[in-house]
Structure formats: structure tokens, C-alpha cells
C-alpha positions as CSV (number, residue, x, y, z in Angstrom):
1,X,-4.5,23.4,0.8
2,X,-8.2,23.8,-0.2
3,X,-11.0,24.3,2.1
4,X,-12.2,21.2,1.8
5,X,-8.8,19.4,2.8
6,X,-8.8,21.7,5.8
7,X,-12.2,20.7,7.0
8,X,-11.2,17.1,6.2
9,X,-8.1,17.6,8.2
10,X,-9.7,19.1,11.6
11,X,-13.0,17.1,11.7
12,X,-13.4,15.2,14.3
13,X,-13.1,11.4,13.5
14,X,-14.8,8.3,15.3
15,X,-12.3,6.3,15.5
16,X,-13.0,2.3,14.4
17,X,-9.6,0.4,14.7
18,X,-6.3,1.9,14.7
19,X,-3.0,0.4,13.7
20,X,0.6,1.5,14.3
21,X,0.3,3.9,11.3
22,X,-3.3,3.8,10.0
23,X,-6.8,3.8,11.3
24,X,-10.3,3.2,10.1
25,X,-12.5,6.2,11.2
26,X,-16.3,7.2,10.2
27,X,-14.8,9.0,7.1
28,X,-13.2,6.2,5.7
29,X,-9.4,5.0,5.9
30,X,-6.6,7.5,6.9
31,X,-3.2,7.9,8.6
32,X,-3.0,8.3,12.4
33,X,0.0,11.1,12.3
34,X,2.2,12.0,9.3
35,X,1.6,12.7,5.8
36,X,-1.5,13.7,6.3
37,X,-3.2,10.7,3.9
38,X,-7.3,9.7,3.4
39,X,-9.4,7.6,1.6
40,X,-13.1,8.4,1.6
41,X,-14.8,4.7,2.4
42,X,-17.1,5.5,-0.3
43,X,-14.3,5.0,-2.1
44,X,-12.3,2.0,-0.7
45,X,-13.6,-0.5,-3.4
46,X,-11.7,1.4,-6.3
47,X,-8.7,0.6,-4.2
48,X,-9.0,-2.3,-6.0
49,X,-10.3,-1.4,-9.0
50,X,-11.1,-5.1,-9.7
51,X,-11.1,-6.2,-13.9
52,X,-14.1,-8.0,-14.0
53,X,-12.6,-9.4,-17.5
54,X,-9.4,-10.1,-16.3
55,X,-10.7,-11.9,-13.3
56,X,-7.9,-9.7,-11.5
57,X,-7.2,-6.8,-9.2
58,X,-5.6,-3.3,-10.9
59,X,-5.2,-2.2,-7.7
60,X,-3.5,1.1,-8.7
61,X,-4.4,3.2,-5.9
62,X,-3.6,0.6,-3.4
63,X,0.0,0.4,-5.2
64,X,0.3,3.8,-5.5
65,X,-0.3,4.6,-1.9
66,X,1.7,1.4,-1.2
67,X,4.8,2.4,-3.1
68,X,5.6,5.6,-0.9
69,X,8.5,4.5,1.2
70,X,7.0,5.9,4.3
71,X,4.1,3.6,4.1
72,X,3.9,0.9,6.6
73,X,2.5,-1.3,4.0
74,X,0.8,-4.2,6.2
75,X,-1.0,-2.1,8.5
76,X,-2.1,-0.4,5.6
77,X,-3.0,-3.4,4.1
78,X,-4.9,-4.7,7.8
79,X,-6.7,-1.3,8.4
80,X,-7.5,-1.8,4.6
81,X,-9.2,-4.9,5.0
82,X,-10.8,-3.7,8.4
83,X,-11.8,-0.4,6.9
84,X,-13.9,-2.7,4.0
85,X,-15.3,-5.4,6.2
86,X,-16.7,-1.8,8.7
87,X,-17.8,0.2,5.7
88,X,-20.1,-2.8,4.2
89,X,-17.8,-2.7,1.1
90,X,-18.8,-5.9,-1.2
91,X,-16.1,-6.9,-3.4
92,X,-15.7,-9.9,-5.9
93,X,-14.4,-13.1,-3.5
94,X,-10.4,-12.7,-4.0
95,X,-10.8,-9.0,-4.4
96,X,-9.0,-7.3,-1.1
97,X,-6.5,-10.0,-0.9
98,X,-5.6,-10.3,-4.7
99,X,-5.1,-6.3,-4.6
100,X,-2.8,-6.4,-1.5
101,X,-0.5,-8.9,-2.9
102,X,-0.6,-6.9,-5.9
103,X,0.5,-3.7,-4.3
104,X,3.0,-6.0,-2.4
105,X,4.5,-7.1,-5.2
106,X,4.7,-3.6,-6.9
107,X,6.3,-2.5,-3.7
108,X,9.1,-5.1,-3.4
109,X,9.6,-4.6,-7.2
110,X,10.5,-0.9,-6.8
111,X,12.5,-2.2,-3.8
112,X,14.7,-4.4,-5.7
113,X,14.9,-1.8,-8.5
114,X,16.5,1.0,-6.2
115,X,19.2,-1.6,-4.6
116,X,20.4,-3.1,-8.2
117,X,20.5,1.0,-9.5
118,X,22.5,1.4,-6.3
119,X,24.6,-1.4,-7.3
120,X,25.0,-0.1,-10.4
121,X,26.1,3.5,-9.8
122,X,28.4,2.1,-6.8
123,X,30.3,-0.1,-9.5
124,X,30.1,3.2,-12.2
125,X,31.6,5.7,-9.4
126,X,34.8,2.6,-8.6
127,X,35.3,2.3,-11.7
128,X,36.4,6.1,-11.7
129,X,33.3,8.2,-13.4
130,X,32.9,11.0,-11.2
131,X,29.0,12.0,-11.5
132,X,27.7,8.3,-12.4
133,X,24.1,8.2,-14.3
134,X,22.0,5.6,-15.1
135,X,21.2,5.7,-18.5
136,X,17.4,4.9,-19.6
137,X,18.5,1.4,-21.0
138,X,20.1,0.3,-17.9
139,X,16.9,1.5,-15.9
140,X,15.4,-0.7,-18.0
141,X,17.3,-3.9,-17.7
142,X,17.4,-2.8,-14.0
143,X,13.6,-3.1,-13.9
144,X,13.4,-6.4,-15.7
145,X,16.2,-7.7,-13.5
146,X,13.9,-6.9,-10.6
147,X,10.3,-8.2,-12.2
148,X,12.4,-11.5,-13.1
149,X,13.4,-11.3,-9.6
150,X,9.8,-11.0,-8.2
151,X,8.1,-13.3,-10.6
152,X,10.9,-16.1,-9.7
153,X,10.1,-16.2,-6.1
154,X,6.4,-16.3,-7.1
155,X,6.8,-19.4,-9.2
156,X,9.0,-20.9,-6.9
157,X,6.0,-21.1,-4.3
158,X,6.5,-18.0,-2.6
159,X,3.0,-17.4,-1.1
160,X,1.8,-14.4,0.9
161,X,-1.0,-15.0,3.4
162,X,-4.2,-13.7,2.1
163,X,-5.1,-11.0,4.5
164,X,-8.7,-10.7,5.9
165,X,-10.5,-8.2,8.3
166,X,-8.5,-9.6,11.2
167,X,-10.5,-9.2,14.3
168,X,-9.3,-6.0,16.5
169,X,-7.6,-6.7,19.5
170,X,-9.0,-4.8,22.8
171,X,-6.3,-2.5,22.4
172,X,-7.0,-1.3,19.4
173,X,-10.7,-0.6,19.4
174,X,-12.0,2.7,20.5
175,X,-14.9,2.5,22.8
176,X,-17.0,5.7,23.0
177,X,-16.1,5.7,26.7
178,X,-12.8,6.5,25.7
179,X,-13.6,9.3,23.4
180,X,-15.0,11.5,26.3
């Protein structure tokens, strides 16, 4: 670990709003406990990294950090929104929420992937091969299975709830009181 990630690591933090896994501090966005994970807020927009041509979110960060199967993925995506709305973060209109579903989708992809490959090497080891292995082509197909999957219950009207700096409950705002 570099010095830098140990003085990030031990600095004391004013705490803004915390979640069950994440909380929005004066540094930025980070995790409460495990796997030790921060996002300066000077850097919360390229969460987004919004495609001003496109008209659309890349949101690779956001799905990157999104993807790791330890993530609680919607209080990252509340302390997310709370962390932008208490840093001053201006973003196109659609921005936050566009990027979250996004990520969401990128997330349930990979879900859907790993079952269907689990599927797959269930039916390869009954079928009698010892050491079963995907090869690339059926990860392939696998994947498309599980974007066809995705992008069906999109079309069919699936529609997540756009997700905006919710206001904190009591409970979950630090007063300076409490820091003492």
C-alpha cells in the first residue's frame, strides 16, 4: 500500500450520510467497513462519465465498482446520489440516474451469465466429463443468452425507479454532537 492510501485510510472522516455499506464523508464517497473502497468527490462526476454525443451515461466506473459481488449495489447507488447532491456535483439532467440503471443492468447481466455457465458445466459434468470447461464460444453464447435476457425485460416495460439524493433519515445523519 502506498503512503498516500495509508493516509487516506486513517484520516479522520466527517461523516455526511451513511448507509448499510457506504457513506458519504468530506473526502468524497467510501465504504463504511470492508474492502477498503473510495472515490475522491472531486471525482464523482466521471462516475458517470456522461457522452455528451451519445446523450448517454458510460458509466464505467460506476459498473465496475458495481459488478464486484460484494457490493451492496443500491446503497451504493443512494450514497452515490447523496454523495453528488452534498459535493455540488452538476451533471447533465438524466445523468446519476441513467448511469445507475446502467451499472444495474451491467450487474444483473454478469449475474445471469454466471447462473447459465453454471448450468452449463452442471449439464457437461452429468453428462460424464470429469473436469468440465467452458469453451470461449459457449461463453459467448452464454453472454448473449444473458444480454437477450436483460434487454427483454427492458422492452417488456421493466422500469427501475430513477434514484435521486433521497433525503437522509435522522438515523443516518451524523450530527457533530455525535462525533465528540
Amino acid at each position: 500500500m502506498t503512503e498516500e492510501a495509508d493516509e487516506i485510510q486513517t484520516a479522520p472522516r466527517k461523516v455526511f450520510w451513511a448507509g448499510r455499506q457506504w457513506c458519504v464523508t468530506d473526502y468524497g464517497l467510501e465504504t463504511i467497513r470492508e474492502n477498503l473502497y473510495y472515490v475522491e468527490a472531486g471525482l464523482l462526476r466521471r462516475l458517470t462519465d456522461y457522452d455528451e454525443a451519445e446523450e448517454r451515461p458510460v458509466a464505467e466506473t460506476l459498473r465496475h465498482i458495481s459488478r464486484k459481488t460484494w457490493v451492496d449495489i443500491e446503497d451504493l447507488f443512494a450514497g452515490f446520489s447523496v454523495a453528488v447532491a452534498i459535493h455540488n456535483i452538476t451533471m447533465p439532467p438524466g445523468a446519476v440516474s441513467n448511469a445507475i440503471i446502467d451499472a444495474r443492468d451491467a450487474r444483473e447481466r454478469d449475474m445471469i451469465c454466471s447462473r447459465l455457465g453454471s448450468q452449463r458445466l452442471a449439464e457437461l459434468k452429468a453428462a460424464g466429463n470429469s473436469a468440465p470447461e467452458l469453451t470461449t464460444r459457449e461463453r459467448f453464447r452464454l453472454s448473449e443468452l444473458a444480454d437477450e435476457q436483460v434487454n427483454a425485460e427492458i422492452e417488456g416495460g421493466r422500469n427501475f425507479l430513477e434514484v435521486t439524493a433521497p433525503a437522509p433519515s435522522d438515523d443516518q445523519l451524523i450530527d457533530d454532537e455525535d462525533e465528540e
